[in-house]
DSSP file (Angstrom, degrees, kcal/mol; ACC not computed):
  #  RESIDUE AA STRUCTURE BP1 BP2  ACC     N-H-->O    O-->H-N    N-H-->O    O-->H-N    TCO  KAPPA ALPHA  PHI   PSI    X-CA   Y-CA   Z-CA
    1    1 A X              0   0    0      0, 0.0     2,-0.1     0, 0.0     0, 0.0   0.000 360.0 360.0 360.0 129.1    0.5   23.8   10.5
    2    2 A X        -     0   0    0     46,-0.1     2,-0.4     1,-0.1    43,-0.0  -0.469 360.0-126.2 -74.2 147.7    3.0   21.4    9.1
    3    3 A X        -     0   0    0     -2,-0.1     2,-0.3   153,-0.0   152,-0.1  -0.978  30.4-164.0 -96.3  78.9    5.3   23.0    6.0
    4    4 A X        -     0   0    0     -2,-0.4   152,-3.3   150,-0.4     2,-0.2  -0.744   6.5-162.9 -82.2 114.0    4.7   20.1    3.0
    5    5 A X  B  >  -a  156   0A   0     -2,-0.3     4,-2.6   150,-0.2     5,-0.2  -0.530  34.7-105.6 -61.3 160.4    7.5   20.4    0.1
    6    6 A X  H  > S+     0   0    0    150,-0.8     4,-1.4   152,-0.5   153,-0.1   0.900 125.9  53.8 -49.7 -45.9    7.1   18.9   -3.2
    7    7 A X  H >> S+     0   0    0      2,-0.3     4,-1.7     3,-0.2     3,-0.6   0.927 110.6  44.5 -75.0 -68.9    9.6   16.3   -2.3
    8    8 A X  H >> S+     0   0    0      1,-0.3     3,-2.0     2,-0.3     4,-1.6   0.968 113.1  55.9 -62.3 -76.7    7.5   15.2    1.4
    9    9 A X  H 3X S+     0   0    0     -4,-2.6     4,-1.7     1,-0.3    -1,-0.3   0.666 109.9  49.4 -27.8 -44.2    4.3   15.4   -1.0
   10   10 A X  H << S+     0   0    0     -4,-1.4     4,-0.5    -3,-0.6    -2,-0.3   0.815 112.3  44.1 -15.2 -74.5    6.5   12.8   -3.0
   11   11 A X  H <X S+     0   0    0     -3,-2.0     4,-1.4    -4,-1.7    -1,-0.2   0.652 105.0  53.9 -58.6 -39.8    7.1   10.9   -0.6
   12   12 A X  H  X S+     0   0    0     -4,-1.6     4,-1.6    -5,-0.2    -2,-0.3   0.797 111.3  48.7 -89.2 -30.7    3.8   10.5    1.2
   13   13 A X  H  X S+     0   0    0     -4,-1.7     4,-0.7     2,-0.2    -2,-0.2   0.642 111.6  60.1 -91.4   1.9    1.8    9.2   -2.4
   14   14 A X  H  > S+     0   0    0     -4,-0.5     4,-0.9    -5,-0.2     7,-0.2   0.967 108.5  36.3 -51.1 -58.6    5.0    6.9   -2.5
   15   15 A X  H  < S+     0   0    0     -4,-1.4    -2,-0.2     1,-0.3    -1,-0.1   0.707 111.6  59.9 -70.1 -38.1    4.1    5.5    0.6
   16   16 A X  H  < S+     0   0    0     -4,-1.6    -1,-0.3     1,-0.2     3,-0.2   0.706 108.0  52.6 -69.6 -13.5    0.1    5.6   -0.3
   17   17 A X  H  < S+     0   0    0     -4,-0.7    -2,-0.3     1,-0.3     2,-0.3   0.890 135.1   0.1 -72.7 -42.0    1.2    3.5   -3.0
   18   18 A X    ><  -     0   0    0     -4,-0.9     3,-0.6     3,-0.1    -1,-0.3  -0.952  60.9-162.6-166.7 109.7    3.1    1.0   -0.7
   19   19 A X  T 3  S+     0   0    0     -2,-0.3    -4,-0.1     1,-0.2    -3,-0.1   0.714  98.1  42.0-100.4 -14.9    3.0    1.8    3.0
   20   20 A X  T 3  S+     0   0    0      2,-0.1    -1,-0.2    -5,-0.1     3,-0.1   0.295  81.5 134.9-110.6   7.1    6.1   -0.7    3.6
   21   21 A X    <   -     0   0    0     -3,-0.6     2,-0.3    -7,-0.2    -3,-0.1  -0.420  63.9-109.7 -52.2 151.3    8.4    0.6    0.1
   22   22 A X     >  -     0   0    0      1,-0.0     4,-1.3     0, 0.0     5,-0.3  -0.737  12.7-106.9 -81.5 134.1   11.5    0.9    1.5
   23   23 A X  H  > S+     0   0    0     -2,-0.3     4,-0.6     2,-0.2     5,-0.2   0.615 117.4  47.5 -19.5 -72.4   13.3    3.8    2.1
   24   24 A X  H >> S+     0   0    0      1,-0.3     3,-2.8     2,-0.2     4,-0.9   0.921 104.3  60.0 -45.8 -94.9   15.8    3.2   -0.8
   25   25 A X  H >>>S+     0   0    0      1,-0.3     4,-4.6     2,-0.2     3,-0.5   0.724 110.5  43.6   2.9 -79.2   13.2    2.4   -3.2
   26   26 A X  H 3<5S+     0   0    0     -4,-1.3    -1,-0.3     1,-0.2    -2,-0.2   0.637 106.3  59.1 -56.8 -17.1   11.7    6.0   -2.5
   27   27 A X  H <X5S+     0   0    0     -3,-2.8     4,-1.3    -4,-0.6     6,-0.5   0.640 112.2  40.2 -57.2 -50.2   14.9    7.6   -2.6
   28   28 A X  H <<5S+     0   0    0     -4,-0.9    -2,-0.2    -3,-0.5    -3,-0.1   0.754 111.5  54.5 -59.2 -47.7   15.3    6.3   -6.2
   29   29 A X  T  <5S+     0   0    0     -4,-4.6    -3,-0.2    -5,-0.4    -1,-0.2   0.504 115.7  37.2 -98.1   6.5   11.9    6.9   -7.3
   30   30 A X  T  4<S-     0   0    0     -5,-0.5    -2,-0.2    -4,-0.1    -1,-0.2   0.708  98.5-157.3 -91.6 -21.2   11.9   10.8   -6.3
   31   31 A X     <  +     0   0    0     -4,-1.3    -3,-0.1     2,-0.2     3,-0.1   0.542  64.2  63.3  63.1 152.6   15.6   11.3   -7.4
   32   32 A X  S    S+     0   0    0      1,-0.2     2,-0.4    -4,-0.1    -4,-0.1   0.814  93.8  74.4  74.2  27.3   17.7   13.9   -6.2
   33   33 A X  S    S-     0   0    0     -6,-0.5     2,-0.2   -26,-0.0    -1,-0.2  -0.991  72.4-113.6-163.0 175.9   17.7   12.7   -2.4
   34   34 A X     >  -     0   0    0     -2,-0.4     4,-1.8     1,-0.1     5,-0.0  -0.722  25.7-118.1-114.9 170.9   19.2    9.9   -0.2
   35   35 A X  H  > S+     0   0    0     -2,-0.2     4,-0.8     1,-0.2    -1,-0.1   0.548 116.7  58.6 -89.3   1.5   17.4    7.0    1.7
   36   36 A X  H  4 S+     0   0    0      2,-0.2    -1,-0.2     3,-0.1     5,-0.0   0.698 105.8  40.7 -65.2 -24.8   18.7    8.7    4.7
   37   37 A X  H >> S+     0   0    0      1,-0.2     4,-1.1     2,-0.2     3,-0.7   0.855 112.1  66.1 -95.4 -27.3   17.1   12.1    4.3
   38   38 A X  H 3X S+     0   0    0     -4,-1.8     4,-1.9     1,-0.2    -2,-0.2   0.801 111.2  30.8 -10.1 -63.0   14.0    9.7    3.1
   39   39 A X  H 3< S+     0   0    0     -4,-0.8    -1,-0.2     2,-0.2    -2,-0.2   0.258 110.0  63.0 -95.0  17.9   13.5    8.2    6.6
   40   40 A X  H <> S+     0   0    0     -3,-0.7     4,-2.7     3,-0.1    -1,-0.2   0.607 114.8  40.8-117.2 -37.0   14.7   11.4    8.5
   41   41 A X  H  X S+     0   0    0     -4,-1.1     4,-3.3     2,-0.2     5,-0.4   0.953 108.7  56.1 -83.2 -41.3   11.3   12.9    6.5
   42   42 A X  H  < S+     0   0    0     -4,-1.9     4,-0.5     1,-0.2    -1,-0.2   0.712 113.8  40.9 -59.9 -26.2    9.2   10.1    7.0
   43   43 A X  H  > S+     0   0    0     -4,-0.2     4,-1.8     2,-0.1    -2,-0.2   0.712 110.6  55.6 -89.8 -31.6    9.8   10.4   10.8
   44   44 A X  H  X S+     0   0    0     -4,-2.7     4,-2.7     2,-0.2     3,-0.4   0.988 112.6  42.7 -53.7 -55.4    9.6   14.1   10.9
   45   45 A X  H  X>S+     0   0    0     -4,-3.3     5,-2.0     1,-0.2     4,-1.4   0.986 113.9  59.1 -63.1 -42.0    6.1   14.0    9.3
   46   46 A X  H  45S+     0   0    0     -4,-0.5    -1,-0.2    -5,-0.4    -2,-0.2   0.783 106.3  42.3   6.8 -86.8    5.5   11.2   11.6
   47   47 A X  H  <5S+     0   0    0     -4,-1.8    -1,-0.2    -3,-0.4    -2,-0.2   0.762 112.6  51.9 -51.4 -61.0    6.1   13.0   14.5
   48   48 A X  H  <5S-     0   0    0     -4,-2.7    -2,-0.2    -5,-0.2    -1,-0.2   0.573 112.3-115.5 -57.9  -5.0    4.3   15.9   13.5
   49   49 A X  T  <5S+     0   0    0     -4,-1.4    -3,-0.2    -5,-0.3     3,-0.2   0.868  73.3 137.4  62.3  43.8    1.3   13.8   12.7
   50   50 A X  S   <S-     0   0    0     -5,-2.0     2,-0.4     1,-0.5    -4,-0.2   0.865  80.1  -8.9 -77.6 -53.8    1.6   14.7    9.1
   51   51 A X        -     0   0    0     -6,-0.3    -1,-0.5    -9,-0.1     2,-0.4  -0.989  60.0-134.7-150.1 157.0    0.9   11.0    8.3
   52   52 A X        -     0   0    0     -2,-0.4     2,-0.6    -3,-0.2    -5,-0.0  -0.928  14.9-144.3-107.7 126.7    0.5    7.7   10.2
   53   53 A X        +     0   0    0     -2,-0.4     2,-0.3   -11,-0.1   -33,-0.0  -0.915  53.3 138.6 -84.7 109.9    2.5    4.3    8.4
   54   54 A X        -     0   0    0     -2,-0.6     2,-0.1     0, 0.0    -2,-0.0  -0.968  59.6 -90.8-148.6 163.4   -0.3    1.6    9.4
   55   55 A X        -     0   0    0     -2,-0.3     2,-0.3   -36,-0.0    -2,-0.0  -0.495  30.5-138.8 -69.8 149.9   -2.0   -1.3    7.9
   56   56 A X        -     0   0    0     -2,-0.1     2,-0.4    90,-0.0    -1,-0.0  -0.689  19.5-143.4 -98.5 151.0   -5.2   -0.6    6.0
   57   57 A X        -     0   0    0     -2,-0.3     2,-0.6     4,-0.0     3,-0.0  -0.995   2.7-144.5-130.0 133.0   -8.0   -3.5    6.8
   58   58 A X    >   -     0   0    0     -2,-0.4     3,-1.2     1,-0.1     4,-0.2  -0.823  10.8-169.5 -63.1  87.1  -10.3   -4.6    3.8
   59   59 A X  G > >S+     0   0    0     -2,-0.6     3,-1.7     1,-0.2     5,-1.5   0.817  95.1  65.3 -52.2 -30.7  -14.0   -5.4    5.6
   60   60 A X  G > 5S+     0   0    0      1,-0.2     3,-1.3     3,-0.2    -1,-0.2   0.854  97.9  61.2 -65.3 -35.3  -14.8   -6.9    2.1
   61   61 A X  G < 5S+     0   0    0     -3,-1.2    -1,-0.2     1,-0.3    -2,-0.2   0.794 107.5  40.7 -33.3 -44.8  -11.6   -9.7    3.3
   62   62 A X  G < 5S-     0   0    0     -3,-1.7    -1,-0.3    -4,-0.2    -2,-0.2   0.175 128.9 -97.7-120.9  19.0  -13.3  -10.9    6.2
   63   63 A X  T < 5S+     0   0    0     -3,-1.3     2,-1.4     1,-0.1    -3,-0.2   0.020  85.8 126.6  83.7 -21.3  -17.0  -11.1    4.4
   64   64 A X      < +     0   0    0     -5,-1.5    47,-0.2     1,-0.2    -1,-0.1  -0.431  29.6 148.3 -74.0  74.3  -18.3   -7.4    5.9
   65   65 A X        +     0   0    0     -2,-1.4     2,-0.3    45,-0.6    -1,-0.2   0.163  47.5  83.1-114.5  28.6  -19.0   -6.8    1.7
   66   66 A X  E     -B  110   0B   0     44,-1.5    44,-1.4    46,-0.2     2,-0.4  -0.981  61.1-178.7 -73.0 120.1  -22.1   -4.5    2.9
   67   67 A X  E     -B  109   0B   0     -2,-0.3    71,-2.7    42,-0.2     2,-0.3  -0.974   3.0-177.0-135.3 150.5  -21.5   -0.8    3.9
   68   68 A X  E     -BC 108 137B   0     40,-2.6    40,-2.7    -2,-0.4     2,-0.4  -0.865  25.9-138.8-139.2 162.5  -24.1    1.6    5.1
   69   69 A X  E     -BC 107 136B   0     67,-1.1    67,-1.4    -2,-0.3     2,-0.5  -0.999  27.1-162.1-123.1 105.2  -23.7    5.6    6.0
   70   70 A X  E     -BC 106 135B   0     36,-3.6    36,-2.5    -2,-0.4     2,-0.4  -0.917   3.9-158.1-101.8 101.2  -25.9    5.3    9.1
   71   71 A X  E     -BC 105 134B   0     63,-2.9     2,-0.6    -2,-0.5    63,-0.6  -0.764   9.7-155.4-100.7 116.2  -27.0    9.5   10.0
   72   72 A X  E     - C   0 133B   0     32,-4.2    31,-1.6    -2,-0.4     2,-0.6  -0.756  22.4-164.1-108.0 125.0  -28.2   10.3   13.7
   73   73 A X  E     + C   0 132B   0     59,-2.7    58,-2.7    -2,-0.6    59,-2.7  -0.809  31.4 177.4 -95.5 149.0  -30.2   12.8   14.8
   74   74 A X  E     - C   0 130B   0     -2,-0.6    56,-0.3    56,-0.2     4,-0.3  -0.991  41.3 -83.1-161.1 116.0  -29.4   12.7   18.8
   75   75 A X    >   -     0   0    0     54,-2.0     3,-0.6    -2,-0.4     4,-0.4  -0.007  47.9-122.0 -41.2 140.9  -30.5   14.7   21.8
   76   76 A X  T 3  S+     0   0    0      1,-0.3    -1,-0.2     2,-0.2     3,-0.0   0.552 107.4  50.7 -85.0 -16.9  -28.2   17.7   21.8
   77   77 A X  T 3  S+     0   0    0      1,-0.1    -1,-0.3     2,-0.1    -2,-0.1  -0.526 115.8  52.2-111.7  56.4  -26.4   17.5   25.6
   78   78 A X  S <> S+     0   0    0     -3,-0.6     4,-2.2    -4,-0.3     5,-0.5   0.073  73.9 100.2-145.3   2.7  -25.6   13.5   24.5
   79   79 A X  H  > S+     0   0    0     -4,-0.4     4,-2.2     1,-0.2     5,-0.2   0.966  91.4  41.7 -51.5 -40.1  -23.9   13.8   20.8
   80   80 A X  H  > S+     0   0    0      2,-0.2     4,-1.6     3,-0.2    -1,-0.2   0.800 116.6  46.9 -79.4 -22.2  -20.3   13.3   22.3
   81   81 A X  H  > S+     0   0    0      2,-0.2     4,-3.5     3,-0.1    -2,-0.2   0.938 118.5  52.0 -81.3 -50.5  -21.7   10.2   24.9
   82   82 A X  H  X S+     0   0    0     -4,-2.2     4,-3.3     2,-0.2     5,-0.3   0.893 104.5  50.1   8.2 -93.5  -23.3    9.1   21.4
   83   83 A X  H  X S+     0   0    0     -4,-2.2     4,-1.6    -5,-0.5     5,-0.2   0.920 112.6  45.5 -46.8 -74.1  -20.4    9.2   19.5
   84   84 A X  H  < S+     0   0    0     -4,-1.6     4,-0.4     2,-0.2    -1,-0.3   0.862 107.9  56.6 -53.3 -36.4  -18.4    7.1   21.9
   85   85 A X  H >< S+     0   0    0     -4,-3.5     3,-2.9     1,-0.2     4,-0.3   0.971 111.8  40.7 -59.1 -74.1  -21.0    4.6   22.4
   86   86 A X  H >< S+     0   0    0     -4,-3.3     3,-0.6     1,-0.3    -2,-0.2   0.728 109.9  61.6 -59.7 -12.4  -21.3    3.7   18.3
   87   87 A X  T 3< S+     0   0    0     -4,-1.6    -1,-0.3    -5,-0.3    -2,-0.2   0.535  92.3  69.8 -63.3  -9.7  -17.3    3.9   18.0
   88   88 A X  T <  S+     0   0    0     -3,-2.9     2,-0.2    -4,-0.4    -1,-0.2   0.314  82.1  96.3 -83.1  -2.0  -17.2    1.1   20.3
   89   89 A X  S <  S-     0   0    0     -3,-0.6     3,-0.3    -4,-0.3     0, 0.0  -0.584  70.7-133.9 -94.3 155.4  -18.7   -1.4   17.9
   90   90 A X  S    S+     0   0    0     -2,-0.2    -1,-0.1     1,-0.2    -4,-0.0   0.946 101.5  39.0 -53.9 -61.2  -17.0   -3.6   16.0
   91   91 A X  S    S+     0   0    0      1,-0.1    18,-1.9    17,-0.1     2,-0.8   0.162  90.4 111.4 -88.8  30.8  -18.6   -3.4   12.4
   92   92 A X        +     0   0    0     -3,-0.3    16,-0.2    16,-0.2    -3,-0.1  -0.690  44.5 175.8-101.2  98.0  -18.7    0.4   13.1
   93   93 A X        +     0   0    0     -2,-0.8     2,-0.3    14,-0.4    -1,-0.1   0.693  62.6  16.3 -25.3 -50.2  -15.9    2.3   10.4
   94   94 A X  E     -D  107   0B   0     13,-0.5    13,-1.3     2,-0.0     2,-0.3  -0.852  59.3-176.4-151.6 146.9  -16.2    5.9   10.9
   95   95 A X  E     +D  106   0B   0     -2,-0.3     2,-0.6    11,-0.2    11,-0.2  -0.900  20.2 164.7-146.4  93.4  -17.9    8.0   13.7
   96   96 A X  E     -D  105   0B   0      9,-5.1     9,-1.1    -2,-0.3     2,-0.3  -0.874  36.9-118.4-153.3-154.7  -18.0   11.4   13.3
   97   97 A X  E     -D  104   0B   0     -2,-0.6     2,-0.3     7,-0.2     7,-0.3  -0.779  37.9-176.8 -97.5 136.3  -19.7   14.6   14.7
   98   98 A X        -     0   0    0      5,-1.1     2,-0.4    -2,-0.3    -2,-0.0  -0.900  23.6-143.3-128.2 155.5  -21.9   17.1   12.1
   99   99 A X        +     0   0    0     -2,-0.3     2,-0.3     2,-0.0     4,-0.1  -0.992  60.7  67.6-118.9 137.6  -23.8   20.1   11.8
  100  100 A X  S    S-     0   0    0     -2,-0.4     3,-0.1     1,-0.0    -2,-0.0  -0.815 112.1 -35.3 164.6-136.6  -26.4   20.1    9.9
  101  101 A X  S    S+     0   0    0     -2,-0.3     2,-0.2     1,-0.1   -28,-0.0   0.460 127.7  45.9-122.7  36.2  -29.6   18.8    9.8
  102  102 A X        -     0   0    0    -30,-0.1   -29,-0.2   -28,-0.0    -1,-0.1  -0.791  66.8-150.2-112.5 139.6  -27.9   15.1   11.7
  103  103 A X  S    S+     0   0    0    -31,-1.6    -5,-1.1     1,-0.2     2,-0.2   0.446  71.0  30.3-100.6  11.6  -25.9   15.3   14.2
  104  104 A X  E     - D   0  97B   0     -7,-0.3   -32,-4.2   -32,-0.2     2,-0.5  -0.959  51.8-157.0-156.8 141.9  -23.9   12.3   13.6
  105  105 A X  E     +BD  71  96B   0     -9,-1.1    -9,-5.1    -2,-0.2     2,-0.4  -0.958  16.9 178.5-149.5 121.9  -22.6   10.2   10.8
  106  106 A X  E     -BD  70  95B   0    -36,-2.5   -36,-3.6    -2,-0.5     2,-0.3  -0.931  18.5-144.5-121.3 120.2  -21.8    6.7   11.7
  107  107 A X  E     -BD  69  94B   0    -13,-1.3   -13,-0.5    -2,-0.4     2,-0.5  -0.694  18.6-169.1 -91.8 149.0  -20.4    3.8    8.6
  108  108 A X  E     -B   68   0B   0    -40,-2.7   -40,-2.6    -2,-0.3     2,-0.4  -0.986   3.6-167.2-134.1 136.9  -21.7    0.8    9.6
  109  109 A X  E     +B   67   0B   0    -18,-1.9     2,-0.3    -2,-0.5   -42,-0.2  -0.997  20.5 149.5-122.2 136.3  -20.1   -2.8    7.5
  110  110 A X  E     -B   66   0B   0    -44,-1.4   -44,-1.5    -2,-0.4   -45,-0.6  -0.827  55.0 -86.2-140.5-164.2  -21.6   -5.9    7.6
  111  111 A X  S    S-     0   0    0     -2,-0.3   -46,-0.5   -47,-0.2     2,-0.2   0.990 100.8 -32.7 -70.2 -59.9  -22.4   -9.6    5.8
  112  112 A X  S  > S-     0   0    0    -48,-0.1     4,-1.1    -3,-0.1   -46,-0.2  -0.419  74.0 -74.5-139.6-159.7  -25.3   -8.3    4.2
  113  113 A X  H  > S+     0   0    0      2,-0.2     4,-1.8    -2,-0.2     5,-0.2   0.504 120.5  58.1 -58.7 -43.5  -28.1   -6.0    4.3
  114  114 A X  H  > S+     0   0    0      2,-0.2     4,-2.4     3,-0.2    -1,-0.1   0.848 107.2  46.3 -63.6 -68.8  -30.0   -7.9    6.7
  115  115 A X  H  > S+     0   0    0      2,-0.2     4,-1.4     1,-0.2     3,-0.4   0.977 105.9  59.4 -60.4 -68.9  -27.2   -7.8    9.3
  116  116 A X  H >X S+     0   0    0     -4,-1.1     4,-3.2     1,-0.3     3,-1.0   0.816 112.0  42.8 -46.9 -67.6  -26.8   -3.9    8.7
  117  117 A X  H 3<>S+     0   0    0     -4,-1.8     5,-0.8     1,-0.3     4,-0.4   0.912 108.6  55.4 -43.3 -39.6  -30.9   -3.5    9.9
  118  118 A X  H 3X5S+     0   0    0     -4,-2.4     4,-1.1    -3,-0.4    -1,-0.3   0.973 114.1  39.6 -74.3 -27.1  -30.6   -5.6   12.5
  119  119 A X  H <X>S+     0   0    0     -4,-1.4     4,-2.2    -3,-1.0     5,-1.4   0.967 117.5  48.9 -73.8 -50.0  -27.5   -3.3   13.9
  120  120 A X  I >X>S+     0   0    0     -4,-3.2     4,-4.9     3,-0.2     5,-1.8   0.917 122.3  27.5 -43.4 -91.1  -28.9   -0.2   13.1
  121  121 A X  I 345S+     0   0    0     -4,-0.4    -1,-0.2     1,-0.3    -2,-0.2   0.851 127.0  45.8 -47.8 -55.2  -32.6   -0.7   14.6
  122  122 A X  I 3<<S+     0   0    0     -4,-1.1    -1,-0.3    -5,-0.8    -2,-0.2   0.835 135.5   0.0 -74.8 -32.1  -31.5   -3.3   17.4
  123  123 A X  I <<5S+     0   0    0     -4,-2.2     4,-0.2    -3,-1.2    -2,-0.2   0.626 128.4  49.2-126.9 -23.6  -28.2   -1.2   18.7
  124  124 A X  I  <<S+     0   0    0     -4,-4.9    -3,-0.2    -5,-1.4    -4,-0.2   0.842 115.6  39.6-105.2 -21.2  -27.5    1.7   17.1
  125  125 A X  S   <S+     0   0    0     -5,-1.8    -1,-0.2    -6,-0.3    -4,-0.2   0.418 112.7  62.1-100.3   7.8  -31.0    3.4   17.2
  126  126 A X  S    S+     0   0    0     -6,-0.4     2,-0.3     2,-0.1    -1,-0.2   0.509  73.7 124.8 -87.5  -9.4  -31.4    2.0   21.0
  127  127 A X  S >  S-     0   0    0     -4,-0.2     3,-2.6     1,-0.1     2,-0.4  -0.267  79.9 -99.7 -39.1 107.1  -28.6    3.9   22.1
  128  128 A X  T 3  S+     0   0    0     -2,-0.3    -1,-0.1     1,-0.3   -46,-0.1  -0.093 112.2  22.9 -56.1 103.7  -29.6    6.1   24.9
  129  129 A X  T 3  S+     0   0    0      1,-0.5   -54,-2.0    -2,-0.4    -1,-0.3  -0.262  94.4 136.6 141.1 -20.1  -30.3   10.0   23.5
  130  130 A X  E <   +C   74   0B   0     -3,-2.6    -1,-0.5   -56,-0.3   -56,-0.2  -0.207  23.8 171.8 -35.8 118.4  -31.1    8.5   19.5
  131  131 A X  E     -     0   0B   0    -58,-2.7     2,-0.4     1,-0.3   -57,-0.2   0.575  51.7  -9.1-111.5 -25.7  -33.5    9.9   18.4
  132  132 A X  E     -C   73   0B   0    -59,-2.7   -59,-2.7     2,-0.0     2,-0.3  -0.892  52.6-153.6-159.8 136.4  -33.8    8.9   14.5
  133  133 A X  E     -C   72   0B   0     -2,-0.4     2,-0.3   -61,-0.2   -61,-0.2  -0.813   4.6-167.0-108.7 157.6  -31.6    7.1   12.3
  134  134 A X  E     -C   71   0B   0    -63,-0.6   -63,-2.9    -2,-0.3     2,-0.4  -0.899  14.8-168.6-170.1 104.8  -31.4    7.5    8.7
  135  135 A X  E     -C   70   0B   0     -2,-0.3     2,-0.5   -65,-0.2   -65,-0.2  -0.932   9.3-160.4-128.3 133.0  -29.6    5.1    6.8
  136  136 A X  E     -C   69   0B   0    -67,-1.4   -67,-1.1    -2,-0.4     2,-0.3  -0.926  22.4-121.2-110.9 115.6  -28.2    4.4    3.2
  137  137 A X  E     -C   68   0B   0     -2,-0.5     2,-0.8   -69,-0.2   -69,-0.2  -0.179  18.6-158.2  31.1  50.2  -27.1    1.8    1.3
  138  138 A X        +     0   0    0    -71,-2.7    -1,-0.1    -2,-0.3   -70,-0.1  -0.427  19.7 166.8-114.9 103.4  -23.5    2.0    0.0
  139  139 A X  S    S+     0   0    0     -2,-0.8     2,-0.4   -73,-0.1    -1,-0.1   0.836  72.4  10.3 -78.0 -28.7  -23.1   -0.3   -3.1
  140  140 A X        -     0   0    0    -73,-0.0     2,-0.4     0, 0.0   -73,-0.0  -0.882  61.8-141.8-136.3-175.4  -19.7    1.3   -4.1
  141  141 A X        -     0   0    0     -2,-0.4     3,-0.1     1,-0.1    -3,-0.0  -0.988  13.8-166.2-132.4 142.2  -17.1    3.6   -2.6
  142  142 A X  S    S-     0   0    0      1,-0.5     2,-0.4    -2,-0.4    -1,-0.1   0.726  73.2  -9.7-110.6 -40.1  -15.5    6.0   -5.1
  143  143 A X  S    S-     0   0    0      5,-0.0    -1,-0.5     3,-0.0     2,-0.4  -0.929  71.6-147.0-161.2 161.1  -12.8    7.2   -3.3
  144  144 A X    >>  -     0   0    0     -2,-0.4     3,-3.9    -3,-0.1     4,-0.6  -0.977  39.2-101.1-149.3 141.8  -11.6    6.8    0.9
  145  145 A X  T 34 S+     0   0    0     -2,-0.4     0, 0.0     1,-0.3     0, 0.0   0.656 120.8  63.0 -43.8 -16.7   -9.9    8.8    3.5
  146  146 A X  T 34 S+     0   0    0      1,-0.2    -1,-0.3     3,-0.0   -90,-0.0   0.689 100.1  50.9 -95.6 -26.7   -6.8    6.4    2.5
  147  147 A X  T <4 S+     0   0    0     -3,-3.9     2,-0.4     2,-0.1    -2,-0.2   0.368  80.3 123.7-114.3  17.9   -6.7    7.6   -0.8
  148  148 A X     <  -     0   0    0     -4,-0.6     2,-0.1     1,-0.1    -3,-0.0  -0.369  46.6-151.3 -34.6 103.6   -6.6   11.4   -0.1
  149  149 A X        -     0   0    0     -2,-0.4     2,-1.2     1,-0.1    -2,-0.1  -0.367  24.1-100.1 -88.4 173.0   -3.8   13.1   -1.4
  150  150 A X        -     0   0    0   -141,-0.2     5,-0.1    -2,-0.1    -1,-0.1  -0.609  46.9-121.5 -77.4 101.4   -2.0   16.1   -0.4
  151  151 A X    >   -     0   0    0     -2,-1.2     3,-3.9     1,-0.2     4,-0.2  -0.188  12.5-122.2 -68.9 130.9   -3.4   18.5   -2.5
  152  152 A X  G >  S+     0   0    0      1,-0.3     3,-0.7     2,-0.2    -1,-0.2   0.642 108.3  63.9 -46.9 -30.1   -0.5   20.4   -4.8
  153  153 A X  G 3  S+     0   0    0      1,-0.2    -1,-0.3     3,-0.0    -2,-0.1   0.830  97.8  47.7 -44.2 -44.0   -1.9   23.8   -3.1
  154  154 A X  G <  S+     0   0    0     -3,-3.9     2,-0.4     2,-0.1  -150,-0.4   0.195  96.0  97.6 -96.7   9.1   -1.1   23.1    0.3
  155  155 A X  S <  S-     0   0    0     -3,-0.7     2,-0.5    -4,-0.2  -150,-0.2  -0.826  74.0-124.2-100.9 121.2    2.2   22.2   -0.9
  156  156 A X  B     -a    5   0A   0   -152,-3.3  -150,-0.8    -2,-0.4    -2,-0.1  -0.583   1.3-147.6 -79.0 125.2    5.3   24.8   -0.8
  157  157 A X  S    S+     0   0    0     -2,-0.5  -151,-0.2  -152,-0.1    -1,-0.1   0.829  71.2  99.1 -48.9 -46.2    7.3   25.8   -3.7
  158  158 A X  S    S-     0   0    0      1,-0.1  -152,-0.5  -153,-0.1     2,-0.3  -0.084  78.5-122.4 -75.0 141.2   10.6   26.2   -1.5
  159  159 A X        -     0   0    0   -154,-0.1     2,-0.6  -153,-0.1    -1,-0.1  -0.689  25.9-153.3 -97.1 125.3   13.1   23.4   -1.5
  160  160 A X        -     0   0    0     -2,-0.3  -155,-0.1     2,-0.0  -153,-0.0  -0.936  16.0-127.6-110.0 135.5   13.6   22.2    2.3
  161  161 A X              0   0    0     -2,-0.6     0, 0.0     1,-0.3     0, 0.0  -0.438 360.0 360.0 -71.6 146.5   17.2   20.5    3.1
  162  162 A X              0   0    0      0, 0.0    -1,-0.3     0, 0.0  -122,-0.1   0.347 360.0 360.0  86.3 360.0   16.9   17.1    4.9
C-alpha cells in the first residue's frame, strides 16, 4: 500500500484537473514546495502505480453518444475466457468480473440504441459460455472512474520530504 500525504493528494486532483499542468504551475498552486519535488512525486506515484498521466477519450467525440451497462450471466469455468473475449471489442469501455447474481459487467457505447442491440444480441450474447444478458440504458453518467478522488481518509497526516 502506497503512503498518500496531503501534498501527493494535492497533487494528483491538480493533475485530474489538467493531466498536462506543468510541474511549475502545481508547485505554485499547492505552495510550500518546488517544481522539482513536484515531478520527483509525480514519478514516484507513477512508479508505484499510484496514478497513470494518460489521455482520457470522449466516445460522445466520435458520435458513440449511447452507453449501456451490459450484465452477463456466464457458465462458471468460462468467466475469465468471457471477459477477454468482450474486452476485445472496440465499443466495449469497461469489463469487469462480479459476484453476485451476474457474473460480468460489460459498458458497451455506441451511435445509438439500435447499434447497442445489435452488439449485444448479435456478439456479445453469442459469445461462447453466455448465457443471458441483461442490459440497461445509460442516459447520463453522474460521476466516472476518472473523476475519483483520493479520499481525505486514506490520506496521511504526516508531512513526507521530497
Amino acid at each position: 500500500m502506497h503512503e498518500t500525504d496531503k501534498t501527493d493528494a494535492q497533487i494528483v486532483d491538480l493533475l485530474m484537473e489538467d493531466g498536462r499542468m506543468p510541474a511549475a504551475v502545481i508547485a505554485r498552486r499547492v505552495g510550500d514546495i518546488t517544481e522539482r519535488v513536484v515531478r520527483y512525486r509525480i514519478d514516484r506515484m507513477v512508479a508505484a502505480g499510484v496514478i497513470q498521466v494518460r489521455p482520457i477519450v470522449n466516445p460522445q467525440a466520435f458520435g458513440l453518444t449511447t452507453v449501456a451497462d451490459v450484465l452477463l450471466e456466464v457458465e462458471s469455468d468460462r468467466i475469465q475466457e468471457v471477459a477477454r473475449k468482450a474486452s476485445e471489442y472496440e465499443n466495449v469501455s469497461y469489463v469487469a468480473c462480479s459476484i453476485g447474481e451476474t457474473d460480468l459487467s460489460v459498458q458497451v457505447v455506441g451511435k445509438d440504441t439500435a447499434e447497442i442491440y445489435q452488439f449485444v444480441t448479435e456478439v456479445i450474447g453469442k459469445i461462447p459460455g453466455v448465457r443471458k444478458t441483461t442490459t440497461s440504458i445509460v442516459p447520463m453518467i453522474v460521476k466516472d472512474v476518472y473523476q475519483w478522488r483520493i479520499p481525505r481518509y486514506a490520506v496521511s497526516n504526516g508531512k513526507k520530504s521530497g
